[in-house]
N, C-alpha and C positions, 0 to 999 in steps of 0.2 A: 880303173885298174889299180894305178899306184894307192891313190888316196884313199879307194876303197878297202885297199890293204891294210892301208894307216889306221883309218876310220874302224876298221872290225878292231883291230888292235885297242885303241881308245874306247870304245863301245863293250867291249868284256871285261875292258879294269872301269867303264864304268858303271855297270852291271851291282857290283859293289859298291855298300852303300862308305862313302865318305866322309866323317863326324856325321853318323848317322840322317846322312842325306843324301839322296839319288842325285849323282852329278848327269848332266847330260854330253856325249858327245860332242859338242859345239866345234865350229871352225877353230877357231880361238885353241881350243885343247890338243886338238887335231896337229896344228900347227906347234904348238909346244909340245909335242909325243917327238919333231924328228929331235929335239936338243939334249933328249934324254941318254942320257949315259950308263949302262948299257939302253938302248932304244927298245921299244916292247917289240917283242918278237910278233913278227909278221907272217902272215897264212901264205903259203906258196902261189905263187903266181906264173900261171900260162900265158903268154900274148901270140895271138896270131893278126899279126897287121894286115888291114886291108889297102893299106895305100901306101907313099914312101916316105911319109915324115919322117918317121926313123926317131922318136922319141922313145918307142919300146925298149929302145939299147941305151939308156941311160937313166940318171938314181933321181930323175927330178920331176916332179907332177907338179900342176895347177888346175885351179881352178879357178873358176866365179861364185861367188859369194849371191846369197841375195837379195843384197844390198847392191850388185853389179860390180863388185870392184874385186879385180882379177888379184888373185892371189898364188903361195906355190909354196912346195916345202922340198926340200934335198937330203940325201940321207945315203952314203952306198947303201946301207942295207935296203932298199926301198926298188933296186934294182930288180928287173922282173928274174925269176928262178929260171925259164925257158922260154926261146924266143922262136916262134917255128915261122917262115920265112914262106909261102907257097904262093906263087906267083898267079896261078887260079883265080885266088881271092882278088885278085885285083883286074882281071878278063868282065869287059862289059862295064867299066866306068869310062866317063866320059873324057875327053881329052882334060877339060877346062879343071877336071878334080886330080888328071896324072899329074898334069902341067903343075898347078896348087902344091897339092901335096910334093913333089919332088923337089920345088923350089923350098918349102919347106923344113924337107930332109937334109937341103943344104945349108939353110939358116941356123937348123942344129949343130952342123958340123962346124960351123963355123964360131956358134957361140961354144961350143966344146975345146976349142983349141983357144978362144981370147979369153 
Protein backbone atom coordinates (compact mmCIF):
# COMPACT_ATOMS: atom_id res chain seq x y z
CA UNK A 1 0.00 0.00 0.00
CA UNK A 2 1.99 2.92 1.48
CA UNK A 3 5.35 1.88 0.01
CA UNK A 4 3.91 0.85 -3.14
CA UNK A 5 3.00 4.41 -3.37
CA UNK A 6 6.41 5.48 -2.52
CA UNK A 7 7.89 2.94 -4.71
CA UNK A 8 5.65 4.13 -8.01
CA UNK A 9 6.72 7.55 -7.05
CA UNK A 10 10.66 6.66 -7.05
CA UNK A 11 10.18 4.18 -10.01
CA UNK A 12 8.88 7.18 -12.56
CA UNK A 13 11.66 9.83 -11.68
CA UNK A 14 13.54 6.72 -12.10
CA UNK A 15 12.41 5.96 -15.37
CA UNK A 16 14.66 8.85 -16.36
CA UNK A 17 17.84 8.43 -17.06
CA UNK A 18 20.35 10.19 -14.34
CA UNK A 19 23.96 11.36 -15.70
CA UNK A 20 22.83 9.45 -18.38
CA UNK A 21 22.34 6.15 -16.50
CA UNK A 22 19.09 4.18 -15.54
CA UNK A 23 18.87 4.45 -11.72
CA UNK A 24 16.98 1.71 -10.30
CA UNK A 25 14.39 1.95 -7.61
CA UNK A 26 16.15 0.29 -4.77
CA UNK A 27 15.01 0.20 -1.05
CA UNK A 28 17.77 2.58 -0.26
CA UNK A 29 16.07 5.43 -2.67
CA UNK A 30 12.72 4.44 -1.71
CA UNK A 31 13.73 5.19 1.73
CA UNK A 32 15.37 8.69 0.79
CA UNK A 33 12.14 9.88 -1.55
CA UNK A 34 10.22 10.27 2.29
CA UNK A 35 13.23 13.27 3.17
CA UNK A 36 12.67 14.98 0.23
CA UNK A 37 11.44 18.45 0.45
CA UNK A 38 8.78 18.90 -1.29
CA UNK A 39 8.36 14.68 -1.24
CA UNK A 40 7.34 13.32 -4.96
CA UNK A 41 3.95 13.28 -5.24
CA UNK A 42 2.18 10.16 -4.65
CA UNK A 43 -0.61 8.17 -6.71
CA UNK A 44 -3.89 8.21 -4.58
CA UNK A 45 -4.48 5.49 -2.36
CA UNK A 46 -7.77 3.41 -1.30
CA UNK A 47 -7.46 0.99 1.83
CA UNK A 48 -10.07 -1.08 2.67
CA UNK A 49 -8.78 -3.15 5.91
CA UNK A 50 -9.38 -6.49 6.50
CA UNK A 51 -8.71 -6.80 10.11
CA UNK A 52 -8.02 -4.19 13.12
CA UNK A 53 -4.64 -3.22 13.05
CA UNK A 54 -5.52 0.06 12.28
CA UNK A 55 -2.09 1.00 10.36
CA UNK A 56 -4.33 2.16 7.30
CA UNK A 57 -4.86 5.57 9.58
CA UNK A 58 -1.55 6.40 9.80
CA UNK A 59 1.56 8.18 7.47
CA UNK A 60 4.10 5.19 8.30
CA UNK A 61 4.89 1.84 6.28
CA UNK A 62 7.49 -0.97 6.64
CA UNK A 63 8.76 -3.31 5.25
CA UNK A 64 11.25 -6.30 4.95
CA UNK A 65 14.11 -5.91 2.89
CA UNK A 66 15.72 -9.20 1.37
CA UNK A 67 18.27 -9.24 3.15
CA UNK A 68 15.40 -9.77 6.03
CA UNK A 69 15.95 -6.78 7.99
CA UNK A 70 12.76 -4.86 8.67
CA UNK A 71 12.75 -1.48 7.64
CA UNK A 72 10.03 1.70 7.30
CA UNK A 73 9.66 5.18 6.15
CA UNK A 74 7.18 8.17 7.62
CA UNK A 75 6.00 11.02 5.71
CA UNK A 76 2.25 12.65 6.41
CA UNK A 77 2.04 12.72 2.93
CA UNK A 78 2.30 8.97 2.73
CA UNK A 79 -1.15 8.78 4.53
CA UNK A 80 -3.69 6.74 2.54
CA UNK A 81 -6.32 9.32 0.49
CA UNK A 82 -9.44 7.01 1.66
CA UNK A 83 -9.97 4.72 4.22
CA UNK A 84 -13.32 2.59 3.87
CA UNK A 85 -13.83 0.74 7.04
CA UNK A 86 -16.72 -2.49 6.20
CA UNK A 87 -16.92 -4.74 8.80
CA UNK A 88 -17.98 -7.65 6.16
CA UNK A 89 -14.36 -7.90 5.32
CA UNK A 90 -13.53 -9.12 8.47
CA UNK A 91 -16.81 -11.90 8.88
CA UNK A 92 -15.27 -15.53 8.69
CA UNK A 93 -11.77 -14.99 10.09
CA UNK A 94 -10.76 -16.79 12.71
CA UNK A 95 -10.73 -15.60 16.31
CA UNK A 96 -6.75 -16.24 16.82
CA UNK A 97 -6.26 -13.56 13.61
CA UNK A 98 -9.40 -10.86 15.31
CA UNK A 99 -7.58 -11.42 18.68
CA UNK A 100 -3.78 -10.64 16.63
CA UNK A 101 -4.84 -8.02 14.64
CA UNK A 102 -6.84 -6.14 17.38
CA UNK A 103 -4.05 -6.35 19.88
CA UNK A 104 -2.25 -4.93 17.16
CA UNK A 105 -4.51 -1.97 16.51
CA UNK A 106 -3.80 -1.25 19.84
CA UNK A 107 0.04 -1.46 19.84
CA UNK A 108 -0.50 1.32 17.07
CA UNK A 109 -2.43 3.48 19.29
CA UNK A 110 -0.32 3.43 21.56
CA UNK A 111 2.90 3.90 19.72
CA UNK A 112 0.96 6.98 18.15
CA UNK A 113 0.44 8.74 21.43
CA UNK A 114 4.37 7.80 22.87
Amino acid sequence: GKFVRLWLSVATAAADEIDGEKKAATVQRILAAQNKDPMPPLPPQICCPNSFAMAELTHVAGLVTRENVKSGASHPNMMPTVVIFDTTLSRGLPDWVRFGTALRGIEHAIGAIC
